[in-house]
N, C-alpha and C positions, 0 to 999 in steps of 0.2 A: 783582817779577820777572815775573806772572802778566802787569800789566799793557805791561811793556816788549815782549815778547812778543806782545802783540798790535798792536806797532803795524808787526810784518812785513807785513802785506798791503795797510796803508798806504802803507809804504816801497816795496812792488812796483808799487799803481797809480803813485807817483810815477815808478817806472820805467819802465814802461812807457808812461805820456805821455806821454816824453822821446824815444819812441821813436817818435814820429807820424811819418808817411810811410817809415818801414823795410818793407822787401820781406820775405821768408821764404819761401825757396827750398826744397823740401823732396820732390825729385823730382817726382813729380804734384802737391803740394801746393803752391797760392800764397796768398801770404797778405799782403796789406797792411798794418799796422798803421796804425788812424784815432783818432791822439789820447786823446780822453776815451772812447770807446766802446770800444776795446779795453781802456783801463786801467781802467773798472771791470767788464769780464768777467773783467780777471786780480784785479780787487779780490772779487768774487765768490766764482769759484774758490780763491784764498786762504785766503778767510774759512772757505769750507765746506770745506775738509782743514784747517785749524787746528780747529776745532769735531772731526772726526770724529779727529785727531788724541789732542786734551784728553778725547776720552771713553772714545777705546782705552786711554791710558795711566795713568786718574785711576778709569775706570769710571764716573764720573758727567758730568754738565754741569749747569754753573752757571745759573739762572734767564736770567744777564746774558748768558751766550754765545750763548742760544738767543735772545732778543729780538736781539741784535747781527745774528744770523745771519740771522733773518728781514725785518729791516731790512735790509739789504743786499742779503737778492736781491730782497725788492719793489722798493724802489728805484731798484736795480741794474737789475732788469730791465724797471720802467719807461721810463728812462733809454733801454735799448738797444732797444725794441720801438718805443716813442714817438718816439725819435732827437730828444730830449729833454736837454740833460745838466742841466737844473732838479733834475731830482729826484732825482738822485744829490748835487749840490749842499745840497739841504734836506735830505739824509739824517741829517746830522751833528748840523744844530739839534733834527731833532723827536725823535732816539734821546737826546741831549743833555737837551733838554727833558722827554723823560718819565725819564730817570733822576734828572734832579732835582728830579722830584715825588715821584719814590717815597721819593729819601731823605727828602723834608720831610714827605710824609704817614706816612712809618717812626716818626716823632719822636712823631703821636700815639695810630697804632695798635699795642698789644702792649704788653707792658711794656721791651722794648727797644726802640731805634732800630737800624737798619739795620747801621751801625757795629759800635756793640757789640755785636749779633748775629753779624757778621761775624769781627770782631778778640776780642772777648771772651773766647775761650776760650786764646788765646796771649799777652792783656797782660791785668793785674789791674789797671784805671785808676779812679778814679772816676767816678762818672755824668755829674757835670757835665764832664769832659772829652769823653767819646763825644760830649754834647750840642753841644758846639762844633765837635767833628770833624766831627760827620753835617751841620749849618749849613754848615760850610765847604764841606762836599763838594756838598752842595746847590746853593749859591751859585755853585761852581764851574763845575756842570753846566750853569744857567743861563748866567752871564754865556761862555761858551766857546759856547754855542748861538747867542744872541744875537750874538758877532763874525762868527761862520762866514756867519752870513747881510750883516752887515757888508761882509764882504769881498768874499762871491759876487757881490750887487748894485753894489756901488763900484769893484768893480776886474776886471781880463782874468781869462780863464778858465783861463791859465797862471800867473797869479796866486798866484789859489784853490788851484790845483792844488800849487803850493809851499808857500804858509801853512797846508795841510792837513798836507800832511808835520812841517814845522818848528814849528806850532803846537803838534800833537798830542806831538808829542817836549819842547819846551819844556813848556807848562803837564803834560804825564802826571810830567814831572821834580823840576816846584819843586810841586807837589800833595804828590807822594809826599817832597818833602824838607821841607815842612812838618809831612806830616802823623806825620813820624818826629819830627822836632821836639816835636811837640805830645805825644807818646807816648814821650821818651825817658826819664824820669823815672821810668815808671811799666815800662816793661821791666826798666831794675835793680832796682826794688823786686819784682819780679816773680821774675828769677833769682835774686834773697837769698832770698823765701821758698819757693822750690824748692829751693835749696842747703838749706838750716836744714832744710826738711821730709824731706829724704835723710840 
């Protein structure tokens, strides 16, 4: 859920791209709308009230929300100071990229992997399952970094701007439906021995 949720300010740059050459008329206020450089100032702003959002109503933030967030407005704002949209483009591969170092370096530092750090405490799995989870998850972060540059260099920049929306929705979908898959086994063995222990 954590993760469908954060593909709103995704879903909003895609909005607002759509919205290139739109006026905004707003008494003394004019305002143009320019493409990629307005939609990732509303990807920006987004990201940072979803963050300040997730920490008023959780009280914490997640390692993950704060690297997201800082990516984003570096990026973001080199993008909009540079007039640049490179580097909003490569934001996806190198946030991409380094989360799927971390989960592959998780695998030998600690006596957990990232995973079962994560999930561990709400599914009773075996090890060797997290170990293929946190692989997958790895994998995934790679090879989804890897297209995103794919696409940005191969294809328009309205493109990119689609396949970022639709990608991110498709693979965040069949991710999370594998990775329930991979763990359904081990949830009702989970609820049994919480029933049995009540």
């Amino acid at each position: 859920m954590k993760q469908l949720a954060e593909l709103v300010p995704i879903i909003l740059f895609f909005v607002v791209y759509k919205m290139d050459g739109y006026q905004l008329d707003l008494g003394s206020i004019h305002y143009q709308f320019d493409g990629i450089y307005t939609a990732t100032a509303a990807l920006m702003a987004a990201t940072t009230l979803q963050v300040v959002i997730a920490r008023l109503t959780t009280g914490r933030l997640e390692k993950r929300q704060l690297w997201l967030l800082l990516a984003v407005l570096a990026f973001g704002g080199a993008t909009i100071a540079l007039h640049n949209e490179l580097f909003i483009q490569w934001k996806p591969t190198i946030f991409n990229w380094v989360m799927g170092l971390v989960f592959l370096g998780s695998q030998f530092i600690g006596e957990k992997n990232l995973m079962a750090r994560t999930l561990g405490n709400q599914v009773s799995a075996p090890y060797p399952v997290w170990t293929r989870l946190n692989y997958l998850w790895s994998a995934y972060f790679f090879v989804v970094g890897a297209l995103n540059l794919v696409v940005a260099y191969a294809a328009s920049e309205a493109f990119w701007v689609s396949y970022k929306l639709y990608s991110a929705i498709g693979f965040t979908l069949a991710l999370s439906a594998v990775s329930v898959a991979m763990l359904a086994p081990h949830i009702k063995e989970t609820e049994i021995d919480n029933t049995e222990a009540q």
